[in-house]
N, C-alpha and C positions, 0 to 999 in steps of 0.2 A: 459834804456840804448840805444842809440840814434848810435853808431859805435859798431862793434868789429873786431877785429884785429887776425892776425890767431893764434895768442898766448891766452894761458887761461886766462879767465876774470872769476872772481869769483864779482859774485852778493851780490851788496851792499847792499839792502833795509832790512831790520829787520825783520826776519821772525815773530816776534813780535807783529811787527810796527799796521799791523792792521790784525784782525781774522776775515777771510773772512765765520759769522758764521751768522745767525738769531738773536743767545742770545746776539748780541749789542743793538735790540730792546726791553731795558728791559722794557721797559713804557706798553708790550702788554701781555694781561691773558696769564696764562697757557694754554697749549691743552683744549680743552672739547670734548666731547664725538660726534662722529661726523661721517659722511657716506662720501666717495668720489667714483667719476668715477677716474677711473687712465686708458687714452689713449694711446698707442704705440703697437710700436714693443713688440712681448711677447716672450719670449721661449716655445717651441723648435727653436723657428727662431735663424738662426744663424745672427747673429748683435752683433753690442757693444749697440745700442739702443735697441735691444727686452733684453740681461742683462742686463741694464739699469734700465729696466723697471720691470722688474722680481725682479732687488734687490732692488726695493722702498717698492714692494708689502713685499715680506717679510721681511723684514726692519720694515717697518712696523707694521707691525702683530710682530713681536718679541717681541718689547721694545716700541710700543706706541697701544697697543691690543683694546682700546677706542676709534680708527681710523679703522673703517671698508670700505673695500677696496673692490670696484667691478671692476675688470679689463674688458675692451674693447679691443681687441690684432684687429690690423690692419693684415688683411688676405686678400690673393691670393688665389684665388678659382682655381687659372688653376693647383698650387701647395699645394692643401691643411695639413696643419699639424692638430695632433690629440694635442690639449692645455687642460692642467688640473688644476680645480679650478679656473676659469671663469665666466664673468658674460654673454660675450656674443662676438662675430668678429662682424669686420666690412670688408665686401670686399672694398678692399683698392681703385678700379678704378672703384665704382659704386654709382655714387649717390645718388640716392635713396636708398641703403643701408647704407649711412651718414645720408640721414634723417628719416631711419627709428630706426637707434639707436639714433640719439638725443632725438625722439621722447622716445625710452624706457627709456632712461635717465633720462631726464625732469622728466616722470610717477612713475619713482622709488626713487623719492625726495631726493634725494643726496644734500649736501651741499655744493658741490663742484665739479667741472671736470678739473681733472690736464693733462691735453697734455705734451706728449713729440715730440716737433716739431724738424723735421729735412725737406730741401724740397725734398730730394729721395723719401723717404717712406708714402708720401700720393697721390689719384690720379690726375691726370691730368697734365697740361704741369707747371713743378716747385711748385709740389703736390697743388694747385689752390685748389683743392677741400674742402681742409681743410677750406676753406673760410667762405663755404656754411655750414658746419659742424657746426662753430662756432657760425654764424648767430643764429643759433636756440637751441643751449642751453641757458637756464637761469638760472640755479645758476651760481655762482660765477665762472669765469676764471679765472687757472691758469696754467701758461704755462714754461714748461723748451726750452728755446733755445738753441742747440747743435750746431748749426752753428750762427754765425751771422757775415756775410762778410760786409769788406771793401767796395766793389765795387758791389754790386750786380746789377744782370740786372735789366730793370726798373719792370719788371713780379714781382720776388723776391723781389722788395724794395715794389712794391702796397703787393703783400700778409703779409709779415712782418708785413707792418703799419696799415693793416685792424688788424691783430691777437693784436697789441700792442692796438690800438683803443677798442678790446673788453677786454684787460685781468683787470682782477681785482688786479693781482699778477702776475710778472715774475720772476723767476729762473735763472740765470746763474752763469758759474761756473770759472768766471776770472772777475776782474775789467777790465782789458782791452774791455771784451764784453759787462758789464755796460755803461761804458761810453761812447763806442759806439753806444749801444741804444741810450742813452742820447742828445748823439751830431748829431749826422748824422738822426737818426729814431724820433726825438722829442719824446721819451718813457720820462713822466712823472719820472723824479729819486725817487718820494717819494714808485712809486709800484716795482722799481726793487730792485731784492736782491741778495746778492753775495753767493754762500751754496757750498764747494768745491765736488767735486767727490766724492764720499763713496768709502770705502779702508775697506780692512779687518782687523779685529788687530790677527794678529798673532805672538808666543811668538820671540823673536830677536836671530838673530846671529846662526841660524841653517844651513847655507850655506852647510858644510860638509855633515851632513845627508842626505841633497837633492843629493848633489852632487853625494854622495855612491848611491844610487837609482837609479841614472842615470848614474852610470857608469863614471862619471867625477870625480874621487877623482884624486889629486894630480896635475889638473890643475887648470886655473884662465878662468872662464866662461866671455865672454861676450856675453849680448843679446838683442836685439830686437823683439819684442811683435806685435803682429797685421795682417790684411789682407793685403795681397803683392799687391802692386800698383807701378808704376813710380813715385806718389806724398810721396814715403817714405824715396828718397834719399841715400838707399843701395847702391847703387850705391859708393858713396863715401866713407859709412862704409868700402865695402870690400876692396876701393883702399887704406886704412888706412892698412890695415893688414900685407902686408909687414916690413913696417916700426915698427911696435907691434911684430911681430913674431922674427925681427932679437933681438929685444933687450930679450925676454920674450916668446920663442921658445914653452912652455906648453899651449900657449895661444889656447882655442876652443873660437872660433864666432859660435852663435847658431843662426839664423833665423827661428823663430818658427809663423808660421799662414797660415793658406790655402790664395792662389791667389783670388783676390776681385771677387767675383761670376758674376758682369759687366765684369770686364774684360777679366775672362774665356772662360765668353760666346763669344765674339769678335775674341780672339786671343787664347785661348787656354793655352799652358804655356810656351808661347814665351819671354815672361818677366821673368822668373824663369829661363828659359834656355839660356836667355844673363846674367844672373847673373853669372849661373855657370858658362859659358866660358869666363867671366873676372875675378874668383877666379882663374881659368886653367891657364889661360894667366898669372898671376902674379904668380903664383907660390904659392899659398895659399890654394888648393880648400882640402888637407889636414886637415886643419886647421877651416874651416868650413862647419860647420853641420846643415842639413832641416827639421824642423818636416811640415812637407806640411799636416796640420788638424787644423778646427778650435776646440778648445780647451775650452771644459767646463769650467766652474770659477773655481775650484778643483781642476783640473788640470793643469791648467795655473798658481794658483799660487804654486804648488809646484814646478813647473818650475821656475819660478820665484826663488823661493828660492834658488835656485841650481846655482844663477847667483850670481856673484863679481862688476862686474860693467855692469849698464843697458844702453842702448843707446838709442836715439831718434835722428837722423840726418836729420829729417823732414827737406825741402830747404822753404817749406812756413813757414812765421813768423805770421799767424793769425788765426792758428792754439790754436781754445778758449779752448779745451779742450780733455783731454789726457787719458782716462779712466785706459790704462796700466800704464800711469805715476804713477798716482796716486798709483796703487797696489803697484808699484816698490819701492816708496819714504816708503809707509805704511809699507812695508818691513823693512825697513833699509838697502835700497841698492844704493849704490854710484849710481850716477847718473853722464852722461855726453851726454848733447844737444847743440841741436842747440836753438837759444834763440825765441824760439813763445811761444805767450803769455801767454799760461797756465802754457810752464816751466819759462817764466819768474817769475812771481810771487809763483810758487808752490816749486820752488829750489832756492827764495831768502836768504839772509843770510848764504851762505855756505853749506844750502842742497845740492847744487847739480854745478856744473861745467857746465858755458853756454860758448858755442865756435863759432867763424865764420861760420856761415852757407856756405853751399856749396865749404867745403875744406875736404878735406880728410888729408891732413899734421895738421891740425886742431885738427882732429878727435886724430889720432896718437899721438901727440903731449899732448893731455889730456889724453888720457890710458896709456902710456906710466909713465907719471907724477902719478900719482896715483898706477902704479902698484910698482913703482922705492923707495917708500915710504909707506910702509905698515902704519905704524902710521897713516899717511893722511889719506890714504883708511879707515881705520878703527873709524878714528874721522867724517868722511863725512859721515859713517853708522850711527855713534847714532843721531848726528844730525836728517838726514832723519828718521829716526826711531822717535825722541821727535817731530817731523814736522806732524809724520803719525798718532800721537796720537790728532791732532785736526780735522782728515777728517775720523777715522774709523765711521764702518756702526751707530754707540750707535750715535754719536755725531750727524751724516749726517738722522740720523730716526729723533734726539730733533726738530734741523732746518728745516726740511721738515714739523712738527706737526705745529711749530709756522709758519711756511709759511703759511701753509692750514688755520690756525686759524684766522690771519690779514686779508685771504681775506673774512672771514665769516662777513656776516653785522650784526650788534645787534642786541639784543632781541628787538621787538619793545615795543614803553611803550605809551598804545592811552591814551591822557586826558580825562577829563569826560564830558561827554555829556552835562550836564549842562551850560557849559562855552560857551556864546556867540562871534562866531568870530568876531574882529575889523574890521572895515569897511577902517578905513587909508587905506588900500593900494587901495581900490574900487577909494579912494577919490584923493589921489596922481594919479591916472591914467586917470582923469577924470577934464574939464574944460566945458568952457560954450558952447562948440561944441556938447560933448559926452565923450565918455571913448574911449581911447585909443588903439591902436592894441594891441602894443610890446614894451618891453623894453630890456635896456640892465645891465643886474642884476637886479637889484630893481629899478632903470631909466629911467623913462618911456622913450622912445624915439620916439620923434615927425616927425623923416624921415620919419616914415611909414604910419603918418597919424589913420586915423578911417575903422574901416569896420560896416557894419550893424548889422553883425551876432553878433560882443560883444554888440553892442547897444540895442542890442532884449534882449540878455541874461541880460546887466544889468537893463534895466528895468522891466524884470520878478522876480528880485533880491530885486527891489524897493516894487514889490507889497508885498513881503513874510518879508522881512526883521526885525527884532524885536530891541527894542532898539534905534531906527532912531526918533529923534525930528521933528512934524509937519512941521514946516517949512524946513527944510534940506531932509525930505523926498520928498514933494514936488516939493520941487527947481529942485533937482535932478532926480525924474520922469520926468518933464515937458523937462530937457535937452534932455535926453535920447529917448523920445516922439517925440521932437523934430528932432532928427536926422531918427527917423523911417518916420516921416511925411515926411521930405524933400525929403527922399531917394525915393520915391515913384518917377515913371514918368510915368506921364498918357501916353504922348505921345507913350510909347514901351509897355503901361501896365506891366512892371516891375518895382522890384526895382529895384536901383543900391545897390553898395556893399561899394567899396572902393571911399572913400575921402583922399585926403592929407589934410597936416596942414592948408593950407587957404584958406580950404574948398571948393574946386574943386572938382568934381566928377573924376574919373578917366577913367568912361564909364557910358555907354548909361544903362548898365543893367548887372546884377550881377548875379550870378550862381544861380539854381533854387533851389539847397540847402540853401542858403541866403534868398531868396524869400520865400521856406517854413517855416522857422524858425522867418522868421517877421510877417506872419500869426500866429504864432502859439503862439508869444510875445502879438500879438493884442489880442489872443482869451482869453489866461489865464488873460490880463488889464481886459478886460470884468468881466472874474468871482472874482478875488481877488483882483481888486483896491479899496485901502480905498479910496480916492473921488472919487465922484461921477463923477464930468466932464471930469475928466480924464478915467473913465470908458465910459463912452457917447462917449467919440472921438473914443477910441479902439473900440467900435463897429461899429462904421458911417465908419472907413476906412478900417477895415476888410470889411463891405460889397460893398464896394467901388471897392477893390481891387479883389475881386474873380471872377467878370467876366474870367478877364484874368488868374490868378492865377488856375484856376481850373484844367486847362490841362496838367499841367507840368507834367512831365514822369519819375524823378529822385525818388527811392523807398524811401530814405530819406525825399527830398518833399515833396514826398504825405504822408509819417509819420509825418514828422512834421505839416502839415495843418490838416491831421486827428486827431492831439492832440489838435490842439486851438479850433477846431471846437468839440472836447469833453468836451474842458474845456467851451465854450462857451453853450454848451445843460448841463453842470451842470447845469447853474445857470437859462438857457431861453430850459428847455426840449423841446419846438415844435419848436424849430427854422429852419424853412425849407429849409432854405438854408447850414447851416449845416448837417443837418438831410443828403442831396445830396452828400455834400462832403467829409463825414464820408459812403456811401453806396460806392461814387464810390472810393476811395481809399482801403477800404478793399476790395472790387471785384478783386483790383489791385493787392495789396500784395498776397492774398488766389490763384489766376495765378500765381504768380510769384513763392510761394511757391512748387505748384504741376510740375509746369517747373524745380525748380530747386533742389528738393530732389534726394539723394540716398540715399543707406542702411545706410550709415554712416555721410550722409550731410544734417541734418533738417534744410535745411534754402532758403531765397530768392533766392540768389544771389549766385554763382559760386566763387565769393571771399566773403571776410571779410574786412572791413575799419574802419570808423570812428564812433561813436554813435551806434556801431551795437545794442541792447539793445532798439533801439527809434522802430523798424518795430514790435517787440513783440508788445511793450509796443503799439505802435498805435490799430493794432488786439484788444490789452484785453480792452484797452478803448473804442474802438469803440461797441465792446463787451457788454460791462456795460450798455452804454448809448442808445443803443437800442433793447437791450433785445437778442440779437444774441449770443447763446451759443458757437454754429461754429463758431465765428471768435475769440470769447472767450480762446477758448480750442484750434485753433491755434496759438493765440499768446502763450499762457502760455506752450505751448508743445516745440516753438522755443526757447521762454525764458529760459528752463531749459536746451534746448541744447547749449546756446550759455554763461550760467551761466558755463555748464560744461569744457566748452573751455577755460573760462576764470579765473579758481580757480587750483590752483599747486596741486600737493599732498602732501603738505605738507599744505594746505588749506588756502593759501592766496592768494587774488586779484591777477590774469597776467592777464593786459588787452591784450588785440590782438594790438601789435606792429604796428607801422606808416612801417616800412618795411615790411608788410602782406600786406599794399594797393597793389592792379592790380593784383595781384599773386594767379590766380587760386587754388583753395581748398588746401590752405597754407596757415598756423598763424604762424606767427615767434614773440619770445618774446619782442623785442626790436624795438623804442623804446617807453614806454609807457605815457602814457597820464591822465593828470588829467578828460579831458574829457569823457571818456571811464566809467571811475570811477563813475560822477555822473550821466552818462545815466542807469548804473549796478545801482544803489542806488533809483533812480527814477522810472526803471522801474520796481523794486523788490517791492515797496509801491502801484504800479498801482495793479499787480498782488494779494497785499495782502490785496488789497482792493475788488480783486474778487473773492479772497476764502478764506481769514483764517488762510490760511496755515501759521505755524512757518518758515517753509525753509524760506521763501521769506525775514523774518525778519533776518535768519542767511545770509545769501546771503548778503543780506545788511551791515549789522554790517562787512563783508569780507573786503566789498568793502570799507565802510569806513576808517577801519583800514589801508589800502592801501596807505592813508596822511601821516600817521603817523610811520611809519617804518613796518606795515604787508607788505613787497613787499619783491619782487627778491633781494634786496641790502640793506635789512633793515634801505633805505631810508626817513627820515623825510622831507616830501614837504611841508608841512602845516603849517603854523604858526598862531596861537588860538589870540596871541595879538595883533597882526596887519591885520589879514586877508589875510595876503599873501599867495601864493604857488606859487613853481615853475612850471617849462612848461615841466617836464615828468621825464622819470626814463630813464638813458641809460646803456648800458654795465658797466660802471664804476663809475655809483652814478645818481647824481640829475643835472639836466639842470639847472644852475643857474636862470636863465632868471626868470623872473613872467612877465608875460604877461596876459592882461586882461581876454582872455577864461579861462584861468589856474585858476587867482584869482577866476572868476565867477562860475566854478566848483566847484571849493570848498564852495566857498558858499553856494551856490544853493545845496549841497549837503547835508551842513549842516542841513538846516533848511527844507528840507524832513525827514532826521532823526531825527528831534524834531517833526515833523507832527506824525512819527512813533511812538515814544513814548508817543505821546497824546493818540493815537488810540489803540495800539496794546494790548495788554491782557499782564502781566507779568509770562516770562516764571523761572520753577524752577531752568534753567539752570544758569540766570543770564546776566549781561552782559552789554553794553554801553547803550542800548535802557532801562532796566531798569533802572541803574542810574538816566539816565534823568527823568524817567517818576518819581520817589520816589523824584523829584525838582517842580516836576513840579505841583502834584497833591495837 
């Protein structure tokens, strides 16, 4: 409705027309049995968001009891309240008590964390905080929006669109605030859902007995519900009563809600006391009555009950949701508003009477009409009453289960080990340069040219690979060879990194992580290329290349040349020039370690990045190859701490998130990487190469299932027939992209897990690594 005029307009659209419920997506399972965090306001706080939040939980628990529920109640430490049957607070303006609950969250394997977002009620400037909060859980988001403005400031529009960017699932409780999302916030339509306010169902048409209770038998109640603000438009209600009282003289106006606790604080109840003295002023004040308390749900609604016709004169029209509406309508109590968007659509079809906003002749005008007409009055209650029977608590608990359930990812289903990944997509990303950066979806795209670091990885690919015909194996080492050779410049004794497409370098010399990792591609050529000349080059430019190479200072660096130079003394034990640069890398790492430990931080480095997995794995190798227990026993001591970092409690693969890079002694979940993956898989083979140990094999088998839907999002990255994978996992599924490190991780992943299955002993437990091995043997 696009006008209104100060005359009654009675709402067209069908209350029918559409049921703003979950069960129109009938295509999705039933509930299953399932664990959430449920965030907000909680009771005792007085809010419409902490009831809110309190009637999901038990909502919940009542009629879906298979849905267990750990509340999080956002707390104020300067006002602390005593909460019962909790999981835990979070003080609302403290950081680090956000991520000290996400972190418990995370730990208590929930399958879900559902927010109820408003920007008052979290901390910082337009509750900001919330941000950081989100950042670092990883199950499934899902989140109710209680507000969602028009016009928000640009603060408010970035926090929204970070919170839409991570939900898995969003809640609101008006099309109007769908669409909204939709239109203005770019909120993907297929995660938003419409689920109306939950209402009580209580029996119909008991007006009298409430009435008798309170004293009001023998008149006609009108009321308004909620905490007293200037944004409620009383104002106009009271100038309405005049003109209600001359025609209908038994009329009580009820004002029932304490003064909004902000604006108490400021002013005191100077807004209450210009009310009353313009009921005085008109000649009304009679006739209108204050309960100044905020009111338990019990008690509000038997108040409620005790009402004839409910008001809402709100002057803002964007106003998404009405939580007394809802009771009132659930009631079966006439209704008369002003037309925002929650009573637009929740008093369609006759429930309820939408009037001119910001008129008081308006107001009058529609009480008057309803009271002048008992018949009316009383067809406009069953109405609202058959309206209230699609949002009580039974129906508003089914829609919430099925909300929770769509955002749960699927059971994962790994293939079996046996099946050799397709090399196509290796092949599609590669021409007689090399292979390719990136693409876009499955695309390779040529803007970005080559870098060294997939040229290393895919011809470490070429040497392991199974399946691959003589000639097409070689074709394709030799290219890939080829770009390591080129990349080389004596003159900087670096490599470079990045080429474009016609084959320009883009610089002089490339990062010393690049530079480590083409040492480390040389050294494994050496031990596992099938020909021979192509093994012969990789050793003549690895020793070529180390002069310069030796001093680089990057801990990844010097992991990755202490891998090639392990894999190089596989195959040539006295190699002395390895032998050097295996002593002085672990001297490197074993400082770096003892610099950077604390009680609860076994590791290098002060953060966490990329390949973390490679600095064990160099340790245990370096370990092996020259009999060094000590370096042995600290790689595999770090390995299991950064193995612990990186597995949920619900025991599948989290690698440490691309938003954990720079961020001091902080892993945030998101988002994650194929990469990660096969350094976890790699370096759990290195380790179980130095003891035995089963973990290292379950560790593995974690990681690998991580392709295949064992992750945060029961995402499938992997694909068995073509060899593709995508390029990571984010808040809301899989990075379309496959880009060549992605595809080469999964590779490279795979056929360590088939090395593991050669080697490993079969356990009773069972599992992917047996499969393959009972194929293989």
């Amino acid at each position: 409705m696009n006008r209104f005029s100060r005359h009654v307009d009675f709402a067209t659209t069908s209350a029918s027309a559409e049921i703003h419920s979950i069960f129109e997506a009938a295509s999705l399972p039933p509930p299953r049995a399932m664990r959430i965090a449920l965030v907000g306001n909680f009771t005792p706080r007085r809010c419409g968001i902490a009831t809110f939040t309190s009637d999901i939980a038990a909502t919940l628990r009542q009629f879906h009891p298979e849905i267990s529920v750990d509340v999080y109640a956002l707390d104020d430490p300067a006002q602390p309240l005593v909460y019962q049957g909790i999981a835990g607070t979070i003080a609302a303006d403290d950081p680090e008590d956000y991520a000290r609950a996400a972190r418990r969250i995370n730990e208590s394997g929930v399958d879900a964390v559902w927010i109820q977002h408003e920007f008052g009620i979290f901390g910082g400037e337009d509750g900001e905080m919330v941000c950081g909060f989100a950042s670092r859980l990883a199950a499934p988001l899902v989140l109710t929006l209680h507000t969602v403005l028009s016009e928000p400031t640009k603060r408010q529009h970035a926090i929204l669109q970070y919170l839409i960017a991570r939900a898995s699932r969003i809640m609101v409780m008006s099309k109007y605030a769908r669409d909204l999302l939709s239109e203005r916030f770019d909120a993907d339509p297929r995660i938003l859902q419409v689920i109306d306010h939950g209402a009580p169902d209580r029996p119909f048409g008991r007006h009298d007995q409430f009435k008798a209770q309170l004293g009001l038998s023998g008149g006609m109640v009108l009321t308004t519900f909620g905490l007293l603000g200037p944004g409620k438009g009383l104002e106009k209600a009271i100038g309405a009563l005049p003109a209600i009282v001359t025609r209908h003289p038994q009329v009580i106006y009820r004002i029932v809600g304490a003064t909004h606790p902000n604006l108490l604080a400021r002013e005191g109840e100077t807004y209450r006391d210009r009310l009353a003295a313009l009921a005085q002023e008109l000649g009304v004040a009679d006739h209108l009555a204050w309960d100044n308390r905020f009111l338990d749900t019990h008690e509000l609604l038997d108040q409620l009950e005790a009402c004839d016709i409910y008001i809402t004169p709100y002057p803002g029209l964007h106003q998404s949701t009405s939580g007394t509406l809802s009771y009132a309508v659930a009631l079966g109590k006439a209704v008369v508003s002003t037309p925002y968007a929650h009573a637009r659509e929740l008093l369609a079809g006759g429930v309820g009477l939408l009037i001119e906003p910001g008129s008081q002749d308006a107001i009058a005008e529609a009480v008057n009409r309803l009271l002048d007409a008992p018949d009316e009055l009383a067809a406009m209650r069953r109405r609202a009453y058959a309206r209230g029977r699609e949002t009580i608590w039974p129906r508003f608990a089914d829609a919430s289960a099925r909300l929770i359930a769509a955002a749960l990812p699927p059971e994962p289903c790994c293939p079996p080990m046996t099946a050799i990944p397709g090399l196509s997509a290796v092949l599609a990303m590669s021409d007689a340069t090399g292979i390719l950066q990136h693409s876009i979806g499955v695309v390779p795209d040529r803007h970005h040219g080559y870098c060294l670091d997939d040229n290393a990885r895919a011809l470490m690919l070429m040497n392991v690979a199974r399946g691959v015909p003589a000639a097409e194996r070689m074709q394709r080492s030799l290219a890939y060879a080829a770009f390591v050779q080129s990349a080389w410049n004596p003159e900087r004794g670096r490599f470079r990194n990045f080429m474009r497409f016609d084959r320009s370098w883009c610089e002089g010399e490339g990062s010393e992580d690049a530079n480590g990792r083409a040492v480390w591609a040389l050294g494994q050529t050496w031990e596992r290329a099938a020909d021979r000349g192509l093994a012969d080059w990789a050793l003549q430019l690895y020793e070529q290349v180390q002069p310069s190479i030796a001093e680089m200072g990057s801990p990844r660096a010097i992991a990755f040349v202490m891998l090639g130079a392990s894999a190089v003394l596989r195959r040539t034990p006295n190699h002395n020039l390895s032998i050097e640069l295996v002593k002085r890398g672990a001297d490197i790492l074993v400082r770096l370690l003892c610099e950077g430990r604390r009680p609860d931080w076994a590791w290098f480095e002060a953060v966490l990045g990329y390949d973390n997995p490679r600095l064990s794995q160099a340790l245990v190798e370096a370990g092996m190859a020259l009999g060094r227990e000590d370096w042995t026993d600290a790689g595999l001591e770090t390995l299991r701490w950064i193995c612990a970092q990186q597995v949920s409690s619900r025991s599948q693969f989290r690698p440490i998130g691309s938003e954990s890079f720079h961020k001091s002694h902080v892993y945030l979940p998101f988002d994650q990487q194929p990469l990660e993956a096969q350094a976890a898989i790699e370096a759990a083979k290195s380790a179980w190469y130095a003891t035995g140990d089963m973990f290292w094999i379950d560790h593995a088998e974690i990681a690998w299932r991580w392709f295949f839907g064992g992750n945060d999002r029961g995402a499938v990255l992997a694909d068995m027939a073509t060899g593709r994978c995508h390029d990571g996992l984010t808040p809301r599924g899989i990075n379309t992209n496959c880009g060549a490190e992605s595809i080469l991780a999964f590779q490279l992943s795979h056929y360590a897990m088939m090395e593991l299955a050669q080697a490993a002993p079969i356990s009773p437990e069972g599992g992917v690594l047996e499969q393959a091995r009972e194929s293989l043997v």
